[in-house]
Structure formats: C-alpha cells, structure tokens
One Martini backbone bead per residue (centre of mass of N, CA, C, O) as a GRO file, in nm:
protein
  306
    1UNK     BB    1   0.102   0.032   0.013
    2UNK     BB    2   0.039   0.367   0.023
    3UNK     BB    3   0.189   0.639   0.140
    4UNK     BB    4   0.124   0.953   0.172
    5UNK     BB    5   0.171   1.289  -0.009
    6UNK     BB    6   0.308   1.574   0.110
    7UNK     BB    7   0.329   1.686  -0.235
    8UNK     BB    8   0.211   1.475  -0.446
    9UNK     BB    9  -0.064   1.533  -0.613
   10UNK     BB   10  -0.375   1.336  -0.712
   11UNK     BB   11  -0.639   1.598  -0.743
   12UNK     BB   12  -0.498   1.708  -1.011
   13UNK     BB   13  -0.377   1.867  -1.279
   14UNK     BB   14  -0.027   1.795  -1.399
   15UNK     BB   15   0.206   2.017  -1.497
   16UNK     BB   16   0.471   2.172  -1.510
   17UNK     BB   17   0.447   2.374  -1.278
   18UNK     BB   18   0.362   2.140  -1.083
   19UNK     BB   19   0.643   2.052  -1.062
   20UNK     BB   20   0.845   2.207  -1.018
   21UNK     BB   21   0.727   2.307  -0.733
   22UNK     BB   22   0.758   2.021  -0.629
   23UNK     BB   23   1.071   2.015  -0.667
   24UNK     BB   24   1.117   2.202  -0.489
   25UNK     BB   25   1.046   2.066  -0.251
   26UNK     BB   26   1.161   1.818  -0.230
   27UNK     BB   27   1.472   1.943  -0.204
   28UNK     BB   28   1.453   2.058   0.020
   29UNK     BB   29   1.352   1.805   0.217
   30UNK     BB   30   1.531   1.615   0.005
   31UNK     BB   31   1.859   1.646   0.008
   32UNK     BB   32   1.974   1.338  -0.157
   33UNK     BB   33   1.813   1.482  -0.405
   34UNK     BB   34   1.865   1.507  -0.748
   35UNK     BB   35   1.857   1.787  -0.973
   36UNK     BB   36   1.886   1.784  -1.321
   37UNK     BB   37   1.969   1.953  -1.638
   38UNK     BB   38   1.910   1.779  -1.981
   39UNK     BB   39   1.761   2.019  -2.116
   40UNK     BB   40   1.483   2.093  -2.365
   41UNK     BB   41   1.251   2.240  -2.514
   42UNK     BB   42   1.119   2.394  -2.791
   43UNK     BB   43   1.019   2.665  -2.564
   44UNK     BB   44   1.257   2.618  -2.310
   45UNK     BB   45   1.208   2.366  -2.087
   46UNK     BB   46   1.295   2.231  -1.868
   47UNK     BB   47   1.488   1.941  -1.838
   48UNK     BB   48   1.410   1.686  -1.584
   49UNK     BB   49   1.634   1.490  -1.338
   50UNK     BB   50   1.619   1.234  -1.104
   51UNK     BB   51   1.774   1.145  -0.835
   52UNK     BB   52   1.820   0.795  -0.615
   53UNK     BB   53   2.080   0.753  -0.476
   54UNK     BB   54   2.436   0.498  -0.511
   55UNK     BB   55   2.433   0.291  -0.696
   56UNK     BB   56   2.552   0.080  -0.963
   57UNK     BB   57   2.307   0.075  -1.034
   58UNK     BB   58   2.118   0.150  -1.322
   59UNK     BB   59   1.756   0.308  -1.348
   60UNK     BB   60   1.507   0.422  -1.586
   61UNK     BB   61   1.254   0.671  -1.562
   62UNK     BB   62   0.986   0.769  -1.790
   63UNK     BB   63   0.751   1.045  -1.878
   64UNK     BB   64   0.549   1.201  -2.109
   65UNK     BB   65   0.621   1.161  -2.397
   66UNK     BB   66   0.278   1.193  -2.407
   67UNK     BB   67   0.077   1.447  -2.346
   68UNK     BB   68  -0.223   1.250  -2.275
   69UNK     BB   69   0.026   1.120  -2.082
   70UNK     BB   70   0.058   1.300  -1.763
   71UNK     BB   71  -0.032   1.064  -1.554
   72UNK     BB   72   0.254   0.981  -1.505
   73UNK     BB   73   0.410   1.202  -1.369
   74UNK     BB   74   0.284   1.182  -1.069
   75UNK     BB   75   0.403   0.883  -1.056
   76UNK     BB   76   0.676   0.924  -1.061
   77UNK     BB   77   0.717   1.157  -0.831
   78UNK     BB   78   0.559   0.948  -0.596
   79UNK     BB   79   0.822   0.755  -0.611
   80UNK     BB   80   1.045   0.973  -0.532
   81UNK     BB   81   0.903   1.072  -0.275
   82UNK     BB   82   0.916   0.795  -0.131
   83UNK     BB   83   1.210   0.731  -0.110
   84UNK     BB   84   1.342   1.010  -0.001
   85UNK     BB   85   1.184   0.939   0.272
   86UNK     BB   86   1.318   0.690   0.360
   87UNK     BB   87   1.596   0.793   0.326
   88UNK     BB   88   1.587   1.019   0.544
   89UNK     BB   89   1.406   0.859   0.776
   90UNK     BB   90   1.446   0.509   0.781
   91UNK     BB   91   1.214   0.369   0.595
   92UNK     BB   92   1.022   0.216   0.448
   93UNK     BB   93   1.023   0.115   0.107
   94UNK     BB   94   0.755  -0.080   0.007
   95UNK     BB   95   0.871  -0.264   0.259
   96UNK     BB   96   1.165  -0.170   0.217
   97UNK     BB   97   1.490  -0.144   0.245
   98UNK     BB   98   1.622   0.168   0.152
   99UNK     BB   99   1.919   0.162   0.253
  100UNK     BB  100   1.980  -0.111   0.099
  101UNK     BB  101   1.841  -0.054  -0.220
  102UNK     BB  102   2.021   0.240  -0.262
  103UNK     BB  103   2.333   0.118  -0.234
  104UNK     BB  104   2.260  -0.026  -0.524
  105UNK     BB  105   2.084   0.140  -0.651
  106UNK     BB  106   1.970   0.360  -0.894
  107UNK     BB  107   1.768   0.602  -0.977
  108UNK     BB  108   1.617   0.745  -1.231
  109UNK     BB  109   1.415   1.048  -1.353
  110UNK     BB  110   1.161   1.163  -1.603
  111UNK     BB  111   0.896   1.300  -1.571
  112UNK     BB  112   0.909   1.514  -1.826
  113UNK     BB  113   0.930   1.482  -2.202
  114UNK     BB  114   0.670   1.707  -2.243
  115UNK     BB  115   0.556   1.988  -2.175
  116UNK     BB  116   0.445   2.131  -2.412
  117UNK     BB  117   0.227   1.968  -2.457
  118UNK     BB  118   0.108   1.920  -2.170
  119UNK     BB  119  -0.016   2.218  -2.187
  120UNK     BB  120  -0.210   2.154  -2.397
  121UNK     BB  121  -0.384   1.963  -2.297
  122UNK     BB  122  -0.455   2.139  -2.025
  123UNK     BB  123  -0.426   2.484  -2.174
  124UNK     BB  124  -0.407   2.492  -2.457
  125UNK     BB  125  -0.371   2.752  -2.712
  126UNK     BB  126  -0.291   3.052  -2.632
  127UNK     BB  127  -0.270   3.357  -2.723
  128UNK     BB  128   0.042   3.369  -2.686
  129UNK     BB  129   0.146   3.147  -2.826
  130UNK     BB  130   0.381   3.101  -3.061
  131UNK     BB  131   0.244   2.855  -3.216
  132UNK     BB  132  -0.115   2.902  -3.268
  133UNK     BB  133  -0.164   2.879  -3.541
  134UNK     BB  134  -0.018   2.604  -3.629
  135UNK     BB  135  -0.171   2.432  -3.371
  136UNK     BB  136  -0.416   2.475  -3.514
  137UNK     BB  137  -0.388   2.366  -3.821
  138UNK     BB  138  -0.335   2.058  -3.687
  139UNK     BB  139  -0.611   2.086  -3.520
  140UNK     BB  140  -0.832   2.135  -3.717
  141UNK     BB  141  -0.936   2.412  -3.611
  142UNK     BB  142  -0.915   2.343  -3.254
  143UNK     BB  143  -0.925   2.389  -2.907
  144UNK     BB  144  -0.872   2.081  -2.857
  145UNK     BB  145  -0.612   1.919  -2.663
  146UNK     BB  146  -0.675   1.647  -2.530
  147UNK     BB  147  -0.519   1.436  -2.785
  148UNK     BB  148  -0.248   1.531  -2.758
  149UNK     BB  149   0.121   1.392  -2.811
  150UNK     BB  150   0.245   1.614  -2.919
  151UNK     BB  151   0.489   1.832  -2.977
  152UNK     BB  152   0.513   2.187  -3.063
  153UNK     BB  153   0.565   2.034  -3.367
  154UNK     BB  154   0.428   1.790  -3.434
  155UNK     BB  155   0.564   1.549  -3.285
  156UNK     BB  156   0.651   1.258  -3.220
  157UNK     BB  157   0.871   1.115  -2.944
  158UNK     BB  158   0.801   0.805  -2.974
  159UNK     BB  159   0.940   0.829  -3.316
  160UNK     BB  160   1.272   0.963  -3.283
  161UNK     BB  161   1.439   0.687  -3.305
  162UNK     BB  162   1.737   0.513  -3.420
  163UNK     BB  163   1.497   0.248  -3.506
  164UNK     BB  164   1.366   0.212  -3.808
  165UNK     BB  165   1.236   0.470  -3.883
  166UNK     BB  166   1.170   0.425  -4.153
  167UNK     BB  167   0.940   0.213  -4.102
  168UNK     BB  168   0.786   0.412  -3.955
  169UNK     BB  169   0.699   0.634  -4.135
  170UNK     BB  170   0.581   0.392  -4.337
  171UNK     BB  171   0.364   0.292  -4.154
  172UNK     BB  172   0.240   0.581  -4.071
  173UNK     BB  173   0.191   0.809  -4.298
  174UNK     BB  174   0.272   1.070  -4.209
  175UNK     BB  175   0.341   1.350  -4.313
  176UNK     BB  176   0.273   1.575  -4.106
  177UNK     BB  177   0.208   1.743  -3.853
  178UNK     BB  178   0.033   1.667  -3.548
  179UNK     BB  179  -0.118   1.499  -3.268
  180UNK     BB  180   0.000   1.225  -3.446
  181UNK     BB  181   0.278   0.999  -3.544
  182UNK     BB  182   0.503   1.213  -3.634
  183UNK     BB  183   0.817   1.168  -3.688
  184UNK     BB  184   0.945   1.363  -3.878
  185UNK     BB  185   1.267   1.418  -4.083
  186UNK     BB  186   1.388   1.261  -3.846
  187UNK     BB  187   1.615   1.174  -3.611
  188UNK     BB  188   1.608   1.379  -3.386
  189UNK     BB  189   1.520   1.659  -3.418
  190UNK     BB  190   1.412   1.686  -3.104
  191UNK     BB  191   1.502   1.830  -2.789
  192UNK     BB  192   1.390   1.582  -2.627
  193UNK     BB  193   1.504   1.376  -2.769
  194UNK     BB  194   1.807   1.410  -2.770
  195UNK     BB  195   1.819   1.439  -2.455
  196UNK     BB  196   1.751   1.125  -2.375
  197UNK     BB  197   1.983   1.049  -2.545
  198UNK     BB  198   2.203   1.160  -2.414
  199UNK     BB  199   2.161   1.091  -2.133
  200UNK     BB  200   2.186   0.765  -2.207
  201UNK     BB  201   2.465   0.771  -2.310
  202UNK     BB  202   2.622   0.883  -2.054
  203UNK     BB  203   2.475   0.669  -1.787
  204UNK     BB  204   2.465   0.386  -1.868
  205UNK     BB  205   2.189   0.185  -1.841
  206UNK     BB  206   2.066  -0.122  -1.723
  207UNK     BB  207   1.756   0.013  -1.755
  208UNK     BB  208   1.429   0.083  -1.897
  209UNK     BB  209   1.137   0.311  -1.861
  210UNK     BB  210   0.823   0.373  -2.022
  211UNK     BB  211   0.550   0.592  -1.927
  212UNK     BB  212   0.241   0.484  -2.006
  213UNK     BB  213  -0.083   0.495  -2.225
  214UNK     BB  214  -0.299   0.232  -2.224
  215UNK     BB  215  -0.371  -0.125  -2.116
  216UNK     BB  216  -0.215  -0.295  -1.938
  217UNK     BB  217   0.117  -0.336  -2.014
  218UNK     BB  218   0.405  -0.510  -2.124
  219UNK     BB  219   0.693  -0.413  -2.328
  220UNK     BB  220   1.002  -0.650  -2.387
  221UNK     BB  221   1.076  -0.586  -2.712
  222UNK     BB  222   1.308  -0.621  -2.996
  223UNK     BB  223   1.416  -0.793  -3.253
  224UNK     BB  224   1.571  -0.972  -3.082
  225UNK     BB  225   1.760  -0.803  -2.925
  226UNK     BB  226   1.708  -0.873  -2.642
  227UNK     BB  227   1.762  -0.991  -2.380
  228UNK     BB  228   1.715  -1.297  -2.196
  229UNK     BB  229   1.629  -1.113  -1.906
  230UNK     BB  230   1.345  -0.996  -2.009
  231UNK     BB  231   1.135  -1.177  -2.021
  232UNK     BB  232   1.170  -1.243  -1.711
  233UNK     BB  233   1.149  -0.940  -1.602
  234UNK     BB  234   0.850  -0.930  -1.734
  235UNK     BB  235   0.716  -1.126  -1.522
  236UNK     BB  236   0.789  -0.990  -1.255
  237UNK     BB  237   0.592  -0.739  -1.364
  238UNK     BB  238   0.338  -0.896  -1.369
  239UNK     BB  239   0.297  -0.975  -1.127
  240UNK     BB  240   0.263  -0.768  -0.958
  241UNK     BB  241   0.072  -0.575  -1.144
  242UNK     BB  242  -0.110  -0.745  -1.364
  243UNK     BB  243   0.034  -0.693  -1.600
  244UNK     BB  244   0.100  -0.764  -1.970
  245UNK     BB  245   0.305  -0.945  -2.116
  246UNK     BB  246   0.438  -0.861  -2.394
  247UNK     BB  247   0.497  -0.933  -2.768
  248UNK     BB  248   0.607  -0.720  -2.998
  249UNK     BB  249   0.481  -0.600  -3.293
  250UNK     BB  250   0.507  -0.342  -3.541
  251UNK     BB  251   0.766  -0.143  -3.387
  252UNK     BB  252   0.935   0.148  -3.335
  253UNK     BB  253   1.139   0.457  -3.259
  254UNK     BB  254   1.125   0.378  -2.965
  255UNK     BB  255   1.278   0.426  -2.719
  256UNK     BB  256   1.282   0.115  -2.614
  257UNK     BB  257   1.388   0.033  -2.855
  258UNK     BB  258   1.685   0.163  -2.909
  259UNK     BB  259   1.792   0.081  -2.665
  260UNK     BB  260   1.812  -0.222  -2.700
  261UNK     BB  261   1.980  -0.162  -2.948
  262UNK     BB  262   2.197   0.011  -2.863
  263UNK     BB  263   2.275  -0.189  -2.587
  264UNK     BB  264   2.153  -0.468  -2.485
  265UNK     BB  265   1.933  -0.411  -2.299
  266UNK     BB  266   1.644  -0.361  -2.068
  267UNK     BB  267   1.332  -0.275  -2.179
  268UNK     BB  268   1.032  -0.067  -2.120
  269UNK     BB  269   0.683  -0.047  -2.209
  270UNK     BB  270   0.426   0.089  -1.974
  271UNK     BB  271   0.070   0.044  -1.983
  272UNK     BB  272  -0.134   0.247  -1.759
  273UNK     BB  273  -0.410   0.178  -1.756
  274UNK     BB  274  -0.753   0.240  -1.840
  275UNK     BB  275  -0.891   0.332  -2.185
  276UNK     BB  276  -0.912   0.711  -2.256
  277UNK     BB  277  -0.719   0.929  -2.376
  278UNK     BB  278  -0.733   1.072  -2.075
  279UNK     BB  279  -0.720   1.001  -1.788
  280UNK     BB  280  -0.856   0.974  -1.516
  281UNK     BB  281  -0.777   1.108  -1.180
  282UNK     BB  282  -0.908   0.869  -1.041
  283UNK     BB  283  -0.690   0.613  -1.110
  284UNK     BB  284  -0.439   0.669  -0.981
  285UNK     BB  285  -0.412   0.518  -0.769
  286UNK     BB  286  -0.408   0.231  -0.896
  287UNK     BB  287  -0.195   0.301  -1.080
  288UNK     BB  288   0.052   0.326  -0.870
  289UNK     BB  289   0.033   0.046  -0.734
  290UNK     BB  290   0.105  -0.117  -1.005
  291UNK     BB  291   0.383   0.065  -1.062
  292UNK     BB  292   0.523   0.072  -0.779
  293UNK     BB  293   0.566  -0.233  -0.797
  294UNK     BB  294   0.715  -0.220  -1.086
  295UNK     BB  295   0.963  -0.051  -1.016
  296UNK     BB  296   1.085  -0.174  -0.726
  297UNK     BB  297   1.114  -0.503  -0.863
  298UNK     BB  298   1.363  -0.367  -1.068
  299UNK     BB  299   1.519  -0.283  -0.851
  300UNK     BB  300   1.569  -0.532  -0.730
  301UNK     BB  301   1.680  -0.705  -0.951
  302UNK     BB  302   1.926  -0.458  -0.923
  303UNK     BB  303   2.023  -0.552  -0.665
  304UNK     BB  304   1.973  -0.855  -0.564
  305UNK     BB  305   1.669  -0.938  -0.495
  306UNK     BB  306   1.339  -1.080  -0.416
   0.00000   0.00000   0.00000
C-alpha cells in the first residue's frame, strides 16, 4: 500500500508549473535527492532528471513521453517522494529496507519528457502561445487539445529514435504536424528526443522503464535484440503489477525500442491505467499501485533482491 503524499498531489490535473513547484519543494524536504537539467524543450523549458540513491545500478524510469499520458508524471513524482522519504527518515520505502536498497541500485527518473505538449493538453493553445495558429491548423482548426500527443512541432516524440525510423515512418504514413504518430524529418530532430538520447548515453543505464498509457501492458522486446533475462524480468513485473507482458510486433523508433538496439540491454514500455487517453484522475490511485509495485520490483531485480 502507498503511504500518503506530502507533495506530490494526485487531486488536480498536473501540468509543467505542478512539477517545478513541486521539484522545489522535494529538493528543500529531501536534501539527498538530486535535481539536475538535461536538455530544453521546444519552447525552452528545462528538462529535469532526478536522481535517488547510489548504487552501482541504474535503472532509468521516464513519463509523459505523449502528451495526453500526463498522468504518469505524477505517478512517477510520487514513486521519487516515497523513496527519498524512506531514506531520509530511515523508513521503509513500499515494504523494503531503503537504505540498503538504495545503496545498491541509483533510479533516475524524468518525469515529463514532453512539457509543451503537456501544457496544450492541459491548457489548449493560449492566445500567446508562440506557435498558436500553427497549433490550430494541425488540430484541425479545434481548441481542444485533449488528445494531443505530440510536442509542440507536432512530433510525437516516440517515434523519434533512430532503430529502423524509416520503417515507423513509412508505417505511420503521416505527412506532416499533427497531434499524433508524425515521426518528424529525420531522427532526433526534436530537442527532447535528443536530450533523453544525450543522457541515456552520458549514464549507460542498466534498464528502463518508459510510462505511458494506457492498456495495463508491458512490451519487453524488439526484434530480438532484447538480452534473454528481459523476458524474465518482464514476468516478474507483470506478476507484481497485474499487467501483461507482451511481445510487441510491428513497432519502431520508441525510445524503448532504440535503447534495446542500442544498448542490448533490457528496456520496458509500460502502458498503465485502462480507458481513452487522457485517463481520469479518479485512477491515479490504482494506477500508482500497480506501477510503483512494477518499478520497486525492477529496482529490487538489480539490487540482487528477491
């Protein structure tokens, strides 16, 4: 069961500012978390990662890749506010001893990979907006940005990764802009793809997870590059969590898809909550539940945990 949190609320729709103010206050409170800026969004706005621990392990957790799946960041926010209360106060974090979970293993966490999306979901394309009438003319001359996955060029950004790009492209078969599956002009064009590609390669993670929804799901290959224990590793998150493990076909250019070929290392895409994107805030509970158990259980899989 999750202890309640002090910060990071699960009542309110949780947008870019939700983050920030909330990262100052984590920072303040648990002063052994670290906060560091890997990169920019479109408009400018810092990308942050946040680190917890000092194992020799790291396993990478990102959310809100798709604009429209916000509600992973909360969800990861709140799984980084329960560990670094544990080992702050010296408690258990999610049943297990912190302090010694923690000195094996390092999480790092990006919480929102796509801010300016995020903002358009949450608060449409405001009459500032630097991109407001093209904005408007990939949504179909629409206000409503609720199904908005893509960044603020109309990229979805993942579909941005260079493993078989050209294949998702002619898959998606979409021209130009728009609020969804527009891989871009090439790989990497968009300064969020770039900078979680930077720091994935700067940090040589052991695993990652990336949160999105929804489906109640996890995808652990990619064209057999996968190493043999990710098949494992993805039972033991599905026994945990509820979901199912799947072996995904006819899929590219996904941040976890890229990480495999590139790394040969185990990567998951993990699709939480059940529904039509955006999910309602009424599930973030159960939806916390299940994945704060699928990430403990990964994090335990490389402390050497049972």
């Amino acid at each position: 069961m999750t202890t309640g949190s002090g910060i990071v609320s699960f009542e309110r729709p949780y947008g870019y500012a939700e983050m920030i103010r909330d990262l100052e206050r984590l920072g303040e409170a648990y002063p052994t978390m670290n906060v560091t800026t890997i990169g920019a969004s479109v408009l400018g706005k810092p990308l942050q990662a946040i680190r917890v621990g000092c194992g020799p392990k790291r396993v990478f957790a990102n959310a809100a890749f798709h604009a429209n799946e916000w509600i992973t960041t909360p969800i990861a926010m709140r799984f980084v506010e329960e560990a670094a209360r544990a080992l702050r106060d010296g408690t258990p974090f999610l049943g297990r001893d912190a302090a010694e979970l923690f000195s094996r293993v390092t999480l790092w966490t990006a919480p929102m990979v796509n801010p300016d999306g995020v903002e358009l979901v949450l608060r449409g394309a405001e009459a500032d907006h630097p991109h407001r009438e093209a904005l408007l003319a990939w949504n179909g001359g629409s206000e409503d940005f609720s199904g908005w996955k893509a960044n603020a060029r109309g990229v979805d950004l993942n579909d941005q990764f260079p493993a078989y790009w050209e294949v998702e492209r002619d898959r998606r078969d979409v021209a130009g802009p728009g609020p969804r599956d527009y891989t871009g002009e090439a790989p990497l064009t968009e300064p969020e793809a770039q900078a979680i590609a930077r720091f994935t390669e700067a940090t040589s993670f052991d695993a990652v997870v990336a949160l999105h929804t929804q489906g109640r799901e996890i995808y652990w290959n990619y064209r057999d590059a996968e190493p043999p224990e990710s098949e494992t590793l993805a039972a033991r998150l599905s026994a945990v969590s509820g979901y199912e493990a799947v072996k995904l076909t006819g899929s590219d250019a996904g941040y976890k898809d890229w990480f495999i070929h590139r790394f040969g290392r185990p990567g998951f895409t993990v699709e939480a909550g059940f529904g039509a994107n955006p999910l309602p805030l009424d599930q973030l509970p159960g939806m916390y539940e299940e994945t704060s158990a699928l990430l403990l259980e990964l994090l335990l899989a490389y402390a050497g945990g049972n």
